[in-house]
C-alpha positions as CSV (number, residue, x, y, z in Angstrom):
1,X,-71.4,6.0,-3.6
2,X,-68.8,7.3,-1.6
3,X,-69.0,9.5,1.3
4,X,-66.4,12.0,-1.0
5,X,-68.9,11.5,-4.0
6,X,-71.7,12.7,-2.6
7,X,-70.4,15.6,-1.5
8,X,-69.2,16.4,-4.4
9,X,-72.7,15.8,-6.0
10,X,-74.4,18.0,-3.2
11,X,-72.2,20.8,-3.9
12,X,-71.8,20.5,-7.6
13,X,-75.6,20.5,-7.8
14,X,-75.5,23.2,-5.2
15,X,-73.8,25.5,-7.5
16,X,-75.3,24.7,-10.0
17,X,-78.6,25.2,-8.7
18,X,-77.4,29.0,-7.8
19,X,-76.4,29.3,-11.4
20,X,-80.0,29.1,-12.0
21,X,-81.4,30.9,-10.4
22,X,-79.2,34.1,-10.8
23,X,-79.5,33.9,-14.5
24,X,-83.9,33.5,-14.1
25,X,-83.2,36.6,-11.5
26,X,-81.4,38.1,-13.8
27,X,-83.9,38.3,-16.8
28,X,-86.8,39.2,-14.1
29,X,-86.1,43.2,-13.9
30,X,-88.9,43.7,-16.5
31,X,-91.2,41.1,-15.3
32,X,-90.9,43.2,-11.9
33,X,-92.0,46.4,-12.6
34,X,-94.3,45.9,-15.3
35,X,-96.4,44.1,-11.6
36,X,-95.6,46.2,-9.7
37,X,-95.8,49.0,-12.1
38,X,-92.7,51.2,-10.0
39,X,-89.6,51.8,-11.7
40,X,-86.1,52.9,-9.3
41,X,-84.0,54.5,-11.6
42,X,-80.4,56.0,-10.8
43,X,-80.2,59.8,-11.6
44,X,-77.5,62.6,-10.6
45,X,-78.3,65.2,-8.8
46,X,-75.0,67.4,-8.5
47,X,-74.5,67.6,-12.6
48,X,-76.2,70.7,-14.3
49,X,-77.3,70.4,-17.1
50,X,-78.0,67.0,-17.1
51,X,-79.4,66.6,-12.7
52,X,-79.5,68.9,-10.2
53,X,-81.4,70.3,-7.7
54,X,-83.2,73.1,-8.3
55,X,-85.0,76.2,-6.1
56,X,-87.9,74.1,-5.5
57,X,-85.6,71.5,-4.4
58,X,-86.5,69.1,-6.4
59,X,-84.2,67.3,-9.4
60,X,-84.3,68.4,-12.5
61,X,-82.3,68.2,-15.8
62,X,-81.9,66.3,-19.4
63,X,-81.1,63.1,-17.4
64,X,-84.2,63.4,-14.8
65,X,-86.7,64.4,-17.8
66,X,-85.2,60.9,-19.6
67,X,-86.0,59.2,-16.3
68,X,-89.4,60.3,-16.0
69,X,-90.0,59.4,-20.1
70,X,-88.9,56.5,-19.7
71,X,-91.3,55.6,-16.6
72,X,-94.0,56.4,-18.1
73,X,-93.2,54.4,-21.2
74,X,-93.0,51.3,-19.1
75,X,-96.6,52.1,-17.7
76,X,-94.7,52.8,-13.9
77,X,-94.5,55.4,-11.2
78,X,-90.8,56.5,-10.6
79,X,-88.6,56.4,-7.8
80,X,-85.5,58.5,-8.4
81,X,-82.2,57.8,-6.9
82,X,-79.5,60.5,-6.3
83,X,-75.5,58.8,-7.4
84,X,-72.7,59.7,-8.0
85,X,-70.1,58.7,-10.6
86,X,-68.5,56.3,-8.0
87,X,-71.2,54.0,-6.9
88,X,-74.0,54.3,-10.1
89,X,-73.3,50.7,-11.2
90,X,-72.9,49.4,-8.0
91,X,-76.6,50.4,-7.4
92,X,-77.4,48.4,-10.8
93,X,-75.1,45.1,-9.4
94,X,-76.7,45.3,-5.6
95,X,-80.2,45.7,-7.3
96,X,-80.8,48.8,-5.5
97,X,-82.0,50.4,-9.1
98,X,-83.6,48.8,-11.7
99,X,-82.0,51.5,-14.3
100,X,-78.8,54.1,-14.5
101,X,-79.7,57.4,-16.3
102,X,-76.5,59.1,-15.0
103,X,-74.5,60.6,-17.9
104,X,-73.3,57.2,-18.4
105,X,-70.3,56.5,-21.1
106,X,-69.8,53.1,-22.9
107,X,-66.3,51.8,-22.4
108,X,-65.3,48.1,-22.7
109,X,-64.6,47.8,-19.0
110,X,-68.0,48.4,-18.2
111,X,-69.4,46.0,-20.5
112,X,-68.0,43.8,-18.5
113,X,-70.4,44.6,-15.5
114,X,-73.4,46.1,-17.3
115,X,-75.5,46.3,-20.1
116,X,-75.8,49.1,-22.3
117,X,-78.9,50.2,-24.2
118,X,-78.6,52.9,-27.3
119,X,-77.4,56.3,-26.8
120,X,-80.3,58.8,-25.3
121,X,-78.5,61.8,-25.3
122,X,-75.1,63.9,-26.3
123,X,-71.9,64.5,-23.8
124,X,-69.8,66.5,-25.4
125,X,-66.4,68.9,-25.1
126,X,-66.8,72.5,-26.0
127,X,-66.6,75.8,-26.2
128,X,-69.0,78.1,-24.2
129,X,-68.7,81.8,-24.0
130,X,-71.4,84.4,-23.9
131,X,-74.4,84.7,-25.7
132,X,-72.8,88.1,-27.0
133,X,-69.8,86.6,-28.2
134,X,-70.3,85.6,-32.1
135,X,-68.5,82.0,-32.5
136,X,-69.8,79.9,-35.5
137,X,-66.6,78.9,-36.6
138,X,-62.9,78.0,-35.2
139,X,-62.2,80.7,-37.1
140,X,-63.9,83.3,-35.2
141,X,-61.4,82.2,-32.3
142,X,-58.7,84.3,-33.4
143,X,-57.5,87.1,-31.1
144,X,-59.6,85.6,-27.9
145,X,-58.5,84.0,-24.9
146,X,-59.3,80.5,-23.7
147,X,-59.3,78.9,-20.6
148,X,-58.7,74.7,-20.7
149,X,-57.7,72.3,-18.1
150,X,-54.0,71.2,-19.4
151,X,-54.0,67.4,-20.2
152,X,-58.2,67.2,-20.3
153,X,-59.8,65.9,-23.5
154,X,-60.9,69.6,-24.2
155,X,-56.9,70.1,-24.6
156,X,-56.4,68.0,-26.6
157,X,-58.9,68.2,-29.1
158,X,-58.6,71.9,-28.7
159,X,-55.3,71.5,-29.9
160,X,-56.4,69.9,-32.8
161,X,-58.5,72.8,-34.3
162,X,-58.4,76.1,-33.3
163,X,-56.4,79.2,-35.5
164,X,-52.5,80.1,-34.7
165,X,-53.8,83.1,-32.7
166,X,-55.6,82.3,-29.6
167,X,-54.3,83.0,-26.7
168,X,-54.7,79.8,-24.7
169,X,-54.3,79.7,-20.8
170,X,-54.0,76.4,-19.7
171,X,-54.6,75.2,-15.5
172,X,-53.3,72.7,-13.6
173,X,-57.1,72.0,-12.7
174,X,-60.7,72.4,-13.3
175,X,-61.3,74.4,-10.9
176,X,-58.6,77.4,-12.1
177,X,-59.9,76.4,-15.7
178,X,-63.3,77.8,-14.4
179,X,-62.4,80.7,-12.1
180,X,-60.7,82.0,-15.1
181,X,-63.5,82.5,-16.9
182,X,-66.1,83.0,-14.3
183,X,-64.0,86.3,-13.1
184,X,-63.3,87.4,-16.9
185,X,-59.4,86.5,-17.0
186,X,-60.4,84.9,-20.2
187,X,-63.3,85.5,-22.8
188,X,-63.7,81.7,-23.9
189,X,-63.8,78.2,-22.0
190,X,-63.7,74.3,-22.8
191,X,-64.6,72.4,-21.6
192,X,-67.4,69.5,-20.7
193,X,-71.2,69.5,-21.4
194,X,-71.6,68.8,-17.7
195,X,-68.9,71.7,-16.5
196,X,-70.2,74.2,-19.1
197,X,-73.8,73.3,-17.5
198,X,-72.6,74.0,-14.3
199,X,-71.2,77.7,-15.1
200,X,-74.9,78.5,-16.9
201,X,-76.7,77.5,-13.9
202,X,-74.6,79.0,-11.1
203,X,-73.6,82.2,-12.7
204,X,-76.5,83.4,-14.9
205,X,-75.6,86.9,-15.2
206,X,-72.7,85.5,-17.6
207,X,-74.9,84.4,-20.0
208,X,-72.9,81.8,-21.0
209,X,-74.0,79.0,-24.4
210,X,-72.4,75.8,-26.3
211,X,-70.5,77.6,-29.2
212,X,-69.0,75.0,-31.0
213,X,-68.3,70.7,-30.2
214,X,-64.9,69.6,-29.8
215,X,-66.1,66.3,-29.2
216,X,-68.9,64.1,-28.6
217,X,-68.6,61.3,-26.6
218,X,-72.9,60.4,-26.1
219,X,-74.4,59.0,-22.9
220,X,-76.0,55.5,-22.5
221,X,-78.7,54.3,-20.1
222,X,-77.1,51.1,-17.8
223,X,-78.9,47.9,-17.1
224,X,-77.6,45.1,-14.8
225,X,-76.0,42.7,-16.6
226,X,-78.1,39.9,-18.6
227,X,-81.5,42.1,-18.5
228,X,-81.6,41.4,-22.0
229,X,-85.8,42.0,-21.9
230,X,-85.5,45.3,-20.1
231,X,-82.4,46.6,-22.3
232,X,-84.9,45.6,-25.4
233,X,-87.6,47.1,-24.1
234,X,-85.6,50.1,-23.4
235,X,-83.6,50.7,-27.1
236,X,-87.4,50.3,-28.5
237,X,-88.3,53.5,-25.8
238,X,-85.1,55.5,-27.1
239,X,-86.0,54.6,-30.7
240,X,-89.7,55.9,-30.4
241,X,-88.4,58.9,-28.6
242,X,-85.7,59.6,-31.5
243,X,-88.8,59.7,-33.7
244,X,-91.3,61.1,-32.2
245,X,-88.6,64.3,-31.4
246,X,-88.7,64.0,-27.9
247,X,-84.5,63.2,-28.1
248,X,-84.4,66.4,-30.2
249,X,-86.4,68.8,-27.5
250,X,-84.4,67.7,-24.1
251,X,-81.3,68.1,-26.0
252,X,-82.1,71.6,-27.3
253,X,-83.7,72.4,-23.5
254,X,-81.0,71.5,-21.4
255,X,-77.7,71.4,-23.9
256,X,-78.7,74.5,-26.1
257,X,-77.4,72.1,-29.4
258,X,-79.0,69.4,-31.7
259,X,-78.8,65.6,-30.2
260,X,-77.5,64.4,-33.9
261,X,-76.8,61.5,-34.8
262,X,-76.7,59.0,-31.7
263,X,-75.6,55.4,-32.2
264,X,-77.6,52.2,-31.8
C-alpha cells in the first residue's frame, strides 16, 4: 500500500467515522433527558401573548405553559431559555436546547435545518378592537377605521374581505400601525397574534380582544435535525394534549379564540 493510499484510507475512514457518530448523537436528545430527567427548552420572553415577563418577573405565556407541559410529559424538570427570532435554531444546531417552543412557523427553508413536530398552537392575523366594540362579522366593519401596516400579511388579507366602507389608514411601519390605535386615531387594528398580545398586555385600560382571523398561519415546536425519537415522542405529547383539551384551554387563556383545527 502506498504511502498516498493510506492516507486516503485514514482520512476516508476518518470521515466516515465522524459520520457516525453525529448521526448516533443525533438520535440521543431523548435518550438524554429521559437520564438525566432535565429538559432545556427555547422560549421567548419579549412576545405577549405567547412569552413575556411578567410583574413577578418571571416568564409567562401560551408558549412557556406549552414548555412546562411538555416537561412534565417527558418525566423532566425544565430549564427555560430566553431567544429571540434570530438565534432560536441556532440554539437547536449548537445543542444549547434540546427543544424550540418560540412561536415557530414551518417553512421549507427550515426544514432544511430542523425538524418539525405537529402544530401546538394558532398564530394568526387579526382584528382586535375593544371589548365594547361588537365585531362578529366583516360586515360589522362598515363605517370604522382601521389601522394596518401597508405591505404586512394583515394588508393583504385585509384587502381581501372587509366591506367598501372602512376607512383604512395604512403606515409605513408597525410601530405608526400601533400608535394609531393605542392613542384612538383609529377604532380597529390588524394585525398579528403576537402584536395584538402586546397592545392587551401593555395598555389594559384599552381593553382590547381578537375580533375576527384574517389568517392563520399555526406554530410548531423545533427539534434539531434527525431527533426523529424526540420529535415522536413529542407529536404523541401534542396529540394527548389535543384530546385531553389542554390545546383548547391555553389557546382560549392567552389568545382569547378556539385553537381549531391544527395540522399533524
Amino acid at each position: 500500500m502506498t504511502s498516498f493510499t493510506r492516507r486516503l484510507t485514514f482520512t476516508l475512514g476518518l470521515t466516515l467515522g465522524l459520520i457516525t457518530s453525529t448521526a448516533v448523537h443525533a438520535q440521543n436528545a431523548l435518550q438524554d433527558i429521559t437520564k438525566s430527567k432535565k429538559v432545556t427548552i427555547a422560549i421567548p420572553n419579549d412576545y405577549p401573548p405567547y412569552g413575556f415577563v411578567g410583574k413577578d418577573l418571571q416568564p409567562q405565556g401560551l408558549d412557556i405553559d406549552m414548555a412546562n407541559y411538555v416537561a412534565s410529559k417527558l418525566g423532566a424538570s425544565v430549564e427555560l431559555i430566553p431567544v429571540t427570532s434570530a438565534n432560536r435554531i441556532a440554539y437547536l444546531q449548537t445543542r444549547k436546547a434540546d427543544i424550540v417552543i418560540s412561536t415557530l412557523g414551518k417553512t421549507p427553508e427550515r426544514e432544511e435545518v430542523l425538524d418539525f413536530t405537529h402544530a401546538y398552537s394558532p398564530f394568526f392575523q387579526a382584528i382586535f378592537a375593544p371589548k365594547s366594540m361588537a365585531i362578529k362579522s366583516w360586515a360589522d366593519l362598515a363605517g370604522k377605521s382601521v389601522s394596518v401596516t401597508r405591505g404586512a400579511m394583515a394588508d393583504s388579507e385585509l384587502g381581501k374581505v372587509i366591506p367598501a366602507n372602512v376607512d383604512v389608514k395604512r403606515f409605513e411601519d408597525h410601530v405608526g400601525t400601533v400608535s394609531a390605535y393605542t392613542s384612538g386615531q383609529v377604532q380597529v387594528i390588524a394585525t398579528s397574534a403576537g402584536e395584538g398580545g402586546t397592545i392587551m398586555y401593555q395598555n389594559p385600560k384599552l381593553n382590547t380582544e381578537y375580533k375576527l382571523t384574517l389568517k392563520d398561519s399555526p406554530n410548531f415546536i423545533g427539534v434539531a435535525k434527525g431527533e426523529t425519537a424526540l420529535k415522536n415522542r413529542l407529536n404523541e405529547i401534542i396529540l394527548e394534549a389535543k384530546r385531553n383539551g389542554t390545546i383548547e384551554k391555553l389557546s382560549t387563556k392567552w389568545l382569547g379564540r378556539t385553537a381549531g383545527e391544527l395540522p399533524l
